[in-house]
C-alpha positions, 0 to 999 in steps of 0.5 A: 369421091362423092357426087359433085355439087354444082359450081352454080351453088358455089357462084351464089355463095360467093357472089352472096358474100360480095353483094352484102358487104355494104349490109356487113358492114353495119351490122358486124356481129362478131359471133357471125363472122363474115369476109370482112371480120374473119380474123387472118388467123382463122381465113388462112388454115382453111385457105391451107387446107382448101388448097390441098383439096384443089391440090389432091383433085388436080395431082391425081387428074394429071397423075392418071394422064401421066401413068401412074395410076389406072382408074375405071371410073368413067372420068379416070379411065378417059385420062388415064386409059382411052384418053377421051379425056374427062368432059366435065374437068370442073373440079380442079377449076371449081374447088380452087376459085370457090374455096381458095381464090375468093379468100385471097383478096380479103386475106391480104387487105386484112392482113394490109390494114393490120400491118400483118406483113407474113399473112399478106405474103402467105395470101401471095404465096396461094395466089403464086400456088393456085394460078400457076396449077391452072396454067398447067392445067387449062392454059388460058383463064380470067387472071387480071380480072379474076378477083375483080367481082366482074362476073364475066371477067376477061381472059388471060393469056400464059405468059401473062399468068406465068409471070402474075404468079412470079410476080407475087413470089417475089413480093412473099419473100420480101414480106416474109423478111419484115417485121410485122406491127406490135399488134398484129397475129404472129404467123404461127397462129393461123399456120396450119402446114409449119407452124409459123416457121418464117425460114420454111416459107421462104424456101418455099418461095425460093423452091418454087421460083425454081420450079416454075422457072424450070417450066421454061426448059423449051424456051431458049431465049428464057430458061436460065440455068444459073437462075434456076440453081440461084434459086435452089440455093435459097430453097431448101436444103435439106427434109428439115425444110420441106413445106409439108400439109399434114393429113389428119383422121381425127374428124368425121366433118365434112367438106360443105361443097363436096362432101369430103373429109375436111382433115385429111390428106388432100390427095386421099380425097381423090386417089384413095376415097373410093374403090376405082384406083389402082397403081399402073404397070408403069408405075409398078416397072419402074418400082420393081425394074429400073434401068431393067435391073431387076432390083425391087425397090424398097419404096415397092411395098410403102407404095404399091398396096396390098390385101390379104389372101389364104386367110384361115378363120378360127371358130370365132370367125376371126383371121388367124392365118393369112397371107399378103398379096401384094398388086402388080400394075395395070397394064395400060400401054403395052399389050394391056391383055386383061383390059382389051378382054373385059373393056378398059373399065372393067377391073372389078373390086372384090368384095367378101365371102363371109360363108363359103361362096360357090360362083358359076363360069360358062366358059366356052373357049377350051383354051381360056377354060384350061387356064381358067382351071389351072389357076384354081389348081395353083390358088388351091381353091375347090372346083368343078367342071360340067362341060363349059361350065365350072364352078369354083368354091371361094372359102370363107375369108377369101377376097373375091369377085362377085360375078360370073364373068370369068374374064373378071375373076382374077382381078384380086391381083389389082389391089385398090388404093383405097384407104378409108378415114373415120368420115367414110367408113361408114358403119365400120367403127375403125379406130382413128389408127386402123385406116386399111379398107375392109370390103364389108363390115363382114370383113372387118370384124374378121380382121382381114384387109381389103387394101393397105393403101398407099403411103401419099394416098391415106388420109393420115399422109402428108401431102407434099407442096415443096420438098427437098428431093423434088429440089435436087431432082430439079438441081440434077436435071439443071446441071445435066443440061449444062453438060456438068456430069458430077455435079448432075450426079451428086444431086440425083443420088441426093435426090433419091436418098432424100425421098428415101429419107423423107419416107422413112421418117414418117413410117417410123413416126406411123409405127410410134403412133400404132399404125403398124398394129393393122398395117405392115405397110406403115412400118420402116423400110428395111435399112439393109434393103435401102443400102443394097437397092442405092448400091444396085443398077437400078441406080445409076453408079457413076457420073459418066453413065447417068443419063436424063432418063435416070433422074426424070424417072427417078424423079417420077417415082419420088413425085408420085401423085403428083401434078410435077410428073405431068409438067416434065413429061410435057417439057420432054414431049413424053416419049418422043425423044426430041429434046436435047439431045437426051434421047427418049426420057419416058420409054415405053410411056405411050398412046395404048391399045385401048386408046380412043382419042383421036379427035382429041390428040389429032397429030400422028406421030410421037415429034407433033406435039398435039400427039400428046395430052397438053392440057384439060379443056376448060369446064364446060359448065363454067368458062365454056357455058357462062363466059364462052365470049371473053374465053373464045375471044383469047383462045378461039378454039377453047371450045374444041375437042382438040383442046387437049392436045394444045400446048401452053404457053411453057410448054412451047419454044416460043411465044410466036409458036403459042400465038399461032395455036391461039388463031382461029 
């Protein structure tokens, strides 16, 4: 992602606006339009698409911290690696006030005076969307007065937000029910994500009542099983109801506050735009051994990306032969060998060898030298050896690491996420249709692929505000707490079916498109491969032997990049295995070698909460800088470094045990 701009060019622009209004509101000029004439039809797409940025930056954020990406970025690599957490953390907060927020006052008014009853209910269902995503991620933030124009506005607490955001779902439904006045737009006009459908909006409602009243699973006097399955009931029924955000790659136009592609998948934006991110060995386990079967997953390849290897050129330079190496994971939490070798940021991308390539490595320790040399032999590649020192041949085509550090040079078998859209690829002309990452333009003119990316990360994917199967994970999860095996059951393998399902349906719509030309990864799954992994024991095959760790992590693998994993690994204090009596819910997820946190995370062992990341401190040069007063007066210790590990107001029993972290 391109270099931040700073939140202060945001403020002036928004403050901008507000302090014209009484100037606007004498000189409208229709071909000029302004927060007061912007049409609702026009204000909503970009609310639509705007939430997905905040979305995509936030999904990826807490996905890191969760385990399901590795990145050595400097801010990725402290969530996802030594947990030093990101010091900055302003984007999420940034993109979703600046960009969404201050629209949602003015959508709804509009909508108010026109009598477009479904346009107010969207701006209550983005107010619900956004506000409880800072929740999750901040705990603490101006609510009541934050879409007041008071530039210092006072903070809120959790439970206050939690149920604001409650509030105004609850109203969406009943909005979205009236029939709107003669004159005002129909929905369909500005809807962006499903075209007016008014049923899906309502499920969606619905749906995330559902989810939102999940989060109180610690809270034995809130959390309410029924309430919780009355609300699925009204959400949605099956992938024909999911509210997905489509991903476009059919712009080069880009974002005016930071400089991102504007049509596509919000997540790509942050996952996959550049060359950091990598799947963990978290992750890749549970795609390739779930429940240790040993059974590879057939999602595997749709997710895990891969380049291409033993690449034969003809005279032309062309590829004419090759190979697919598919990524493993980057270990993070178990031995995490190469990192503590090389340093937790120091998996390199490699780049392209146009000409045969020769690179030197010293390497003085006979142990590392021998199996140094011994994967040049099983790679086939040409070398030589002059006492510590052997040089090895990267053959033109070859994807290599261009250094002489030979601690880096089998960093090939991390694939990046990358995937690469018409607004970055720069002087490589790729078709709206070919979105691999290619290292060079070198690379490209060969045809030989840095990265297939993965399936939520391109441009091109959907990005997933509600879906079925997340409904059925939450349904077997709800059932599974009321001692209702079957019931539990049933809904878990509906769960996985139903992601199945989803995945498939847009890998054959990708093959019909002509994604597949350039991209294996982009076609079906095998049907036959579907049926015997949902046969395996790498899913659970009665009602008798599921357990809660089977439908969390299968749940987990579903969500993907997404901040739900984030949220439920809290309820279920990661991998402490203290709840509900459902033993540990996330084996092996754990604090790793390279682990660097202490100030941070200051408990001691996996039962204390503040073992764990919590939350995100809030921006420093926002809330901590420009209105540390009304932050410090709710939450005294927003400022200090163990912020991270403090729970929010779900994430604990009680609202006497949240009001004792909030003392001084």
């Amino acid at each position: 992602m391109k270099k931040l701009t700073y939140i202060i060019l945001g403020c002036v622009l928004v403050s901008g606006l507000t302090s014209c209004k009484k100037w606007l509101d004498v000189n409208s000029d229709p071909d000029n339009p302004n927060n007061t004439t912007v049409s609702v039809q026009n204000r909503l797409p970009w609310i639509e698409h705007f939430y997905q940025y905040t979305s995509g930056v936030t999904n990826f954020r807490s996905a890191a911290l969760a385990g399901v990406y590795y990145s050595n970025s400097a801010s990725g690599n402290a969530l996802s690696t030594t947990w030093t957490a990101h010091t900055g953390n302003t984007t999420p907060y940034q993109t979703w006030f600046v960009e969404v927020a201050s629209n949602l006052n003015d959508l709804y008014n509009k909508a108010q005076a026109q009598g477009a009853y479904h346009y107010m209910a969207a701006a209550d269902v983005f107010h619900a969307l956004g506000f409880m995503q800072m929740l999750d991620v901040y705990g603490e933030m101006p609510y009541s007065q934050a879409l007041a124009g008071n530039p210092s506005p006072t903070f809120d607490n959790g439970k206050a937000i939690y149920y604001g955001c409650m509030a105004k779902l609850n109203e969406a439904i009943s909005l979205f029910g009236k029939a709107q006045e003669p004159a005002a737009p129909s929905l369909s006009a500005g809807d962006l994500w499903s075209n007016g459908v008014l049923d899906k909006w309502i499920k969606l409602c619905w749906g995330l009542k559902a989810r939102y009243m999940l989060k109180l699973s610690k809270k034995a006097d809130l959390y309410n099983a029924d309430s919780i399955l009355y609300c699925l009931s009204k959400g949605p029924q099956s992938n024909a109801d999911n509210m997905l955000a489509p991903g476009f790659n059919n712009s080069t136009v880009t974002d005016y506050l930071l400089g991102d592609p504007v049509v596509t998948n919000g997540n790509f934006d942050y996952a996959a735009y550049g060359s950091n991110q990598r799947i963990s060995q978290y992750y890749y386990n549970l795609l390739t051994n779930m429940r240790g079967a040993g059974t590879v997953d057939p999602r595997m390849p749709k997710i895990v990306p891969a380049s291409m290897a033993n690449v034969q050129l003809d005279g032309n330079g062309r590829a004419t032969s090759y190979t697919w190496n598919r990524s493993i994971g980057v270990d993070i939490y178990g031995p995490a060998t190469r990192l503590v070798k090389g340093g937790a940021t120091s998996i390199v991308t490699p780049t392209y060898a146009a000409t045969n390539t020769n690179i030197k490595y010293t390497i003085a320790n006979a142990t590392d030298r021998a199996n140094f040399i011994d994967a040049q032999v099983q790679a086939g590649r040409t070398y030589t050896v002059n006492g510590n020192d052997v040089t090895v041949t990267y053959k033109a085509g070859s994807l290599f690491i261009n250094s002489t550090n030979y601690l880096y040079a089998g960093d090939t078998v991390y694939v990046n996420l990358r995937s690469t859209a018409l607004a970055t690829a720069g002087n490589i002309p790729q078709p709206e249709t070919d979105v691999n990452w290619y290292p060079t333009l070198a690379a490209y003119n060969a045809g030989v692929v840095g990265s297939t990316g993965s399936f939520q990360t391109r441009p091109v994917s959907d990005q997933e505000i509600l879906t079925y199967h997340e409904m059925c994970f939450i349904k077997a999860e709800v059932y599974l707490r009321k001692g209702d095996a079957t019931n539990a059951y049933t809904a878990y393998k509906a769960g996985i079916q139903a992601h199945l399902d989803m995945m498939q349906a847009k890998l054959t719509q990708w093959q019909g498109s002509g994604y597949t030309k350039t991209n294996p990864d982009m076609a079906p799954m095998n049907q036959a491969a579907i049926t015997a992994y949902l046969a395996s024991d790498a899913v659970s095959q009665s009602p008798g032997a599921l357990t809660m760790s089977d439908i969390m992590l299968q749940k987990y693998v579903a969500m993907g990049c997404s901040i739900e994993n984030w949220n439920d690994m809290r309820r279920f204090n990661f991998s402490a295995g203290n709840v509900g009596g459902f033993g540990v819910v996330y084996p092996g997820f754990d604090r790793g070698p390279l682990f660097a946190g202490q100030d941070l995370y200051t408990g001691t062992s996996k039962t204390d909460p503040r073992y764990w990341p919590r939350r995100f401190k809030l921006p420093t040069t926002l809330e901590l800088n420009y209105n540390s007063t009304n932050a410090l007066a709710l939450n005294p210790h927003a400022g200090d470094l163990n912020i991270w590990s403090m729970p929010v107001w779900w994430d604990t029993a009680t609202d006497a045990e949240y009001n004792d972290f909030l003392k001084k």
